[in-house]
C-alpha positions in Angstrom: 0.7 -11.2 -33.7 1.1 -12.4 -30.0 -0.9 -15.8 -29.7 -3.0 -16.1 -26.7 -2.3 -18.8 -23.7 -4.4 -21.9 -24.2 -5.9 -21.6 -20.5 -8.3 -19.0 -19.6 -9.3 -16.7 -16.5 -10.5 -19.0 -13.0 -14.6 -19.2 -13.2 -15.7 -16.5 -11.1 -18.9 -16.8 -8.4 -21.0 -15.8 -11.0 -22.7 -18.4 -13.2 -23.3 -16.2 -15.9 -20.8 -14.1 -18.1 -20.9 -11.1 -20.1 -18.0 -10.5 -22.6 -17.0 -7.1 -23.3 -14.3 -7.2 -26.3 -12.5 -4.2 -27.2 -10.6 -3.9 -30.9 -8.8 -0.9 -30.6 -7.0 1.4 -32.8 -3.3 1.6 -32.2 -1.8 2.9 -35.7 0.9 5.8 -36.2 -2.2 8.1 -36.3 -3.1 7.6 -32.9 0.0 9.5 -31.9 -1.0 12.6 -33.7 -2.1 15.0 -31.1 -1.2 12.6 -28.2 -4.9 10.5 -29.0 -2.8 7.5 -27.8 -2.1 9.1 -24.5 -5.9 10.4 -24.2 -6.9 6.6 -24.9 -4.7 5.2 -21.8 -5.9 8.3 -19.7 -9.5 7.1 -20.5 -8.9 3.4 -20.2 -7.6 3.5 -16.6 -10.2 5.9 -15.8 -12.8 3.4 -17.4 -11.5 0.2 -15.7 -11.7 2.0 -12.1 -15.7 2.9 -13.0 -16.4 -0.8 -13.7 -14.5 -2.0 -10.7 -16.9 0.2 -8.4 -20.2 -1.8 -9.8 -20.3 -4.4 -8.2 -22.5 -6.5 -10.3 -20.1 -5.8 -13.5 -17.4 -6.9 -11.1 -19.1 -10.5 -10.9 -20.5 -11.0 -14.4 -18.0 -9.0 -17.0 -14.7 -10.5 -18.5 -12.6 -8.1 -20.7 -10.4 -8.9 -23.8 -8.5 -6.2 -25.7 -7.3 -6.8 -29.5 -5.2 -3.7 -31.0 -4.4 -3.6 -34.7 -1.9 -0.9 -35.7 1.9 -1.2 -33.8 2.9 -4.6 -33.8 0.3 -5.6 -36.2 -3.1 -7.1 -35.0 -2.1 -8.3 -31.4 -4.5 -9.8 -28.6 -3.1 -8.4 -26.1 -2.6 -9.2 -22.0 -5.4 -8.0 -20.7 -4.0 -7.6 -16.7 -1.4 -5.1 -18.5 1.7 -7.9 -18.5 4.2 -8.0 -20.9 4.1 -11.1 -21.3 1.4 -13.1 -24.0 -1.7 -14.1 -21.6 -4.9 -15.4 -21.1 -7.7 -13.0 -24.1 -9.9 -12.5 -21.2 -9.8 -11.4 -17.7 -12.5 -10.9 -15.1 -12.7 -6.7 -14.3 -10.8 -7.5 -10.8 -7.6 -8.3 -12.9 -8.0 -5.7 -15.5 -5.1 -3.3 -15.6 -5.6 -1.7 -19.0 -2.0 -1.6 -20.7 -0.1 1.0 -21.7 -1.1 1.2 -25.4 1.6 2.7 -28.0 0.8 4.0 -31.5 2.7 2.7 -34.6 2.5 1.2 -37.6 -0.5 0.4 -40.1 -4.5 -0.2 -39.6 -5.6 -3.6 -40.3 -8.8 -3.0 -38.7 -10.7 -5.9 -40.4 -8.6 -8.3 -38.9 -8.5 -7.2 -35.7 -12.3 -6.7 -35.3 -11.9 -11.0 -36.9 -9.5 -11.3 -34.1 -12.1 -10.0 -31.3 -14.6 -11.9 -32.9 -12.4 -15.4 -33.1 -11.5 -14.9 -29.2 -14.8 -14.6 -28.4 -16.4 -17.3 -30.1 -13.6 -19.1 -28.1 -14.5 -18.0 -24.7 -18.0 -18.9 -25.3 -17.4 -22.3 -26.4 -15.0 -22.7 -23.4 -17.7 -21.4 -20.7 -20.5 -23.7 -22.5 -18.2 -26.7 -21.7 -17.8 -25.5 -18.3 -21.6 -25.0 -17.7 -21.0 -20.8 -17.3 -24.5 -19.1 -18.9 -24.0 -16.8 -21.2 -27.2 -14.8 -20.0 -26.0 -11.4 -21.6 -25.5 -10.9 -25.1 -21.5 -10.8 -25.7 -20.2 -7.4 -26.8 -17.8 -6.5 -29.7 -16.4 -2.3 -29.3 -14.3 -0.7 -32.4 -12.4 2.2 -31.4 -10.2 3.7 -34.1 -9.4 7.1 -35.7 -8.8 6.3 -39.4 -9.9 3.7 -41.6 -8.7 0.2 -42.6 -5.4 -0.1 -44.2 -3.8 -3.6 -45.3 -0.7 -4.9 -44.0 1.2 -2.5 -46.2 -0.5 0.8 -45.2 -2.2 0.5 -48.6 -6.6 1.4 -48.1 -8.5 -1.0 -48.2 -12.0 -2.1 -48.5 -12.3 -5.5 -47.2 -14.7 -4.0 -44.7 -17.4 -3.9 -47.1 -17.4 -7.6 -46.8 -17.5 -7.8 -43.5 -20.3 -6.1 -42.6 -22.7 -8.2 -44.0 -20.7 -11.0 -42.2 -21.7 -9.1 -38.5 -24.9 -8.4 -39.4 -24.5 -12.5 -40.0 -23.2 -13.0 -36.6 -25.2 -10.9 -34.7 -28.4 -12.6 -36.1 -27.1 -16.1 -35.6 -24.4 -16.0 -32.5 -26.0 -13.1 -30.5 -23.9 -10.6 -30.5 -23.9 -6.9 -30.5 -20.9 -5.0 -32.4 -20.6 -1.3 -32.2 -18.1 1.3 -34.1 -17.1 5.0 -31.8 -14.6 6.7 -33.6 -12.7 9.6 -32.7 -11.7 12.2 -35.1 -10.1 11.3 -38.3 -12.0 7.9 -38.0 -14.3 7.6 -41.9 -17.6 7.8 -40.6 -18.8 5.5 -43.5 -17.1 2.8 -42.7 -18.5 3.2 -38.7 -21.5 3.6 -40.2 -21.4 0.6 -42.7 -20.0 -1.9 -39.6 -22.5 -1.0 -37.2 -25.3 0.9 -38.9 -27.8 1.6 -35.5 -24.8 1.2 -33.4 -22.0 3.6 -33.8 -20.9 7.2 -32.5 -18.1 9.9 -33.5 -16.9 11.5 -30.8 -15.3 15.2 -30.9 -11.9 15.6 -31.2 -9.5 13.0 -29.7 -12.2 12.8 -26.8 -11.5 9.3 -25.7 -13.5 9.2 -22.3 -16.7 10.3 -24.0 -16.4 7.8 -26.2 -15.7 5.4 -23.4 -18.9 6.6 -22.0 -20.4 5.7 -24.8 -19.2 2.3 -24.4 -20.1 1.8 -20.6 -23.6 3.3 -21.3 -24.1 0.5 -23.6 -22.9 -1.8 -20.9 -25.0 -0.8 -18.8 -28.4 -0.9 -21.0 -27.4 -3.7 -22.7 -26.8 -5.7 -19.2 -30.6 -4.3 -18.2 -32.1 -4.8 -21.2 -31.1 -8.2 -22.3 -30.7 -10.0 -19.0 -32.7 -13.4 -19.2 -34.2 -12.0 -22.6 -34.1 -14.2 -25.7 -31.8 -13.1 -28.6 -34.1 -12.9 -31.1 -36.4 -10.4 -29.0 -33.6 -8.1 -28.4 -32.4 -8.3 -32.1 -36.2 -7.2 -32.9 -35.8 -4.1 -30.7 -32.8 -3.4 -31.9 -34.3 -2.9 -35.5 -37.1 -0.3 -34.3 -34.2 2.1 -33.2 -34.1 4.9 -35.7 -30.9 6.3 -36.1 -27.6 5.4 -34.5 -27.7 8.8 -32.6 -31.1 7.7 -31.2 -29.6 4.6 -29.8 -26.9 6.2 -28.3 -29.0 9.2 -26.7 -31.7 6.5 -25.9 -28.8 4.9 -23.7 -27.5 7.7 -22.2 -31.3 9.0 -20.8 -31.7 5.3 -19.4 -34.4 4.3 -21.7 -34.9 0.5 -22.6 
């Protein structure tokens, strides 16, 4: 695993922040009908849509975590080689060329994203940065968890207890969007009003998905309490219904 640098991104303008993690999916599956190439098609394509809002552009700060080739790595997040900073503001994001390989420890990447996060928090609390949106935590995968020999495994039936833990007490929001091939019981046990399968390898729908609930999230929880959003959150019926609800522009 590539360790992050100690220091992170330069405060921006902004005195607020919203954190936008992604854990993503790089194992040898991903390269069965090109899904790898489809995800880097859809990630530039993504990261050029949040650079043309200019609010996102002053609030958001992006960290990517892969699990699959190379293990669970945190990644670069301004496409270097080199190990970097876990977060960088959208004006520095250059997604990076993502390669499939390997197993699918997916439970400790998502523990990765999570870990970084926390991090980034803590760091902008000593820094005086408000965190005024609620941070957010996006699985995107096409299987299911594997340990670090490529043997199944169900360590993710721990963990979701464990998010619904975090969510209630840190204030975060973690969703699962799979592609196919990903087991849509395990999406649905990690983020049970907040996850979404998309067609095929269809990769920019299910970074649609992901901006929509940017985008609603940003609205909807902007100067509101945690606890009042987590209470909306629990009237949503179905995970569909939250994800149509988002896409119509409905709070």
């Amino acid at each position: 695993m590539t360790t992050p640098a100690v220091g992170f991104p330069p405060v921006q303008s902004s005195k607020s922040r919203l954190l936008v993690t992604l854990v993503v999916d790089t194992s040898s599956s991903m390269a069965r009908d090109d899904a790898i190439g489809q995800l880097n098609t859809a990630l530039r394509t993504w990261r050029e849509d949040l650079h043309a809002d200019n609010h996102l552009r002053h609030i958001t700060e992006i960290a990517v975590v892969t699990f699959g080739a190379g293990g669970v790595r945190v990644v670069d997040p301004t496409g270097h080689e080199r190990a970097g900073e876990p977060y960088a503001p959208i004006t520095r994001f250059q997604p990076p060329t993502l390669r499939a390989g390997g197993y699918s420890p997916m439970v400790k990447g998502i523990k990765d994203g999570l870990r970084i996060m926390d991090e980034r928090r803590q760091a902008l609390a000593r820094e005086g940065v408000q965190m005024a949106y609620t941070p957010l935590v996006f699985l995107l995968t096409d299987g299911a968890p594997s340990d670090d020999q490529g043997k199944p495994c169900d360590l993710w039936r721990s963990l979701a207890p464990e998010l619904r833990r975090q969510e209630a007490e840190q204030g975060l929001m973690f969703f699962a969007f799979g592609v196919r091939g990903a087991d849509a019981k395990v999406l649905e046990a990690l983020a049970p009003d907040k996850h979404y399968q998309a067609e095929g390898t269809d990769f920019a729908s299910v970074l649609g998905a992901v901006r929509q609930s940017i985008d609603r999230v940003v609205r909807s929880t902007e100067g509101v309490r945690t606890d009042e959003m987590a209470s909306r959150l629990k009237k949503r019926r179905s995970a569909m219904d939250w994800i149509t609800d988002h896409a119509r522009g409905e709070a």
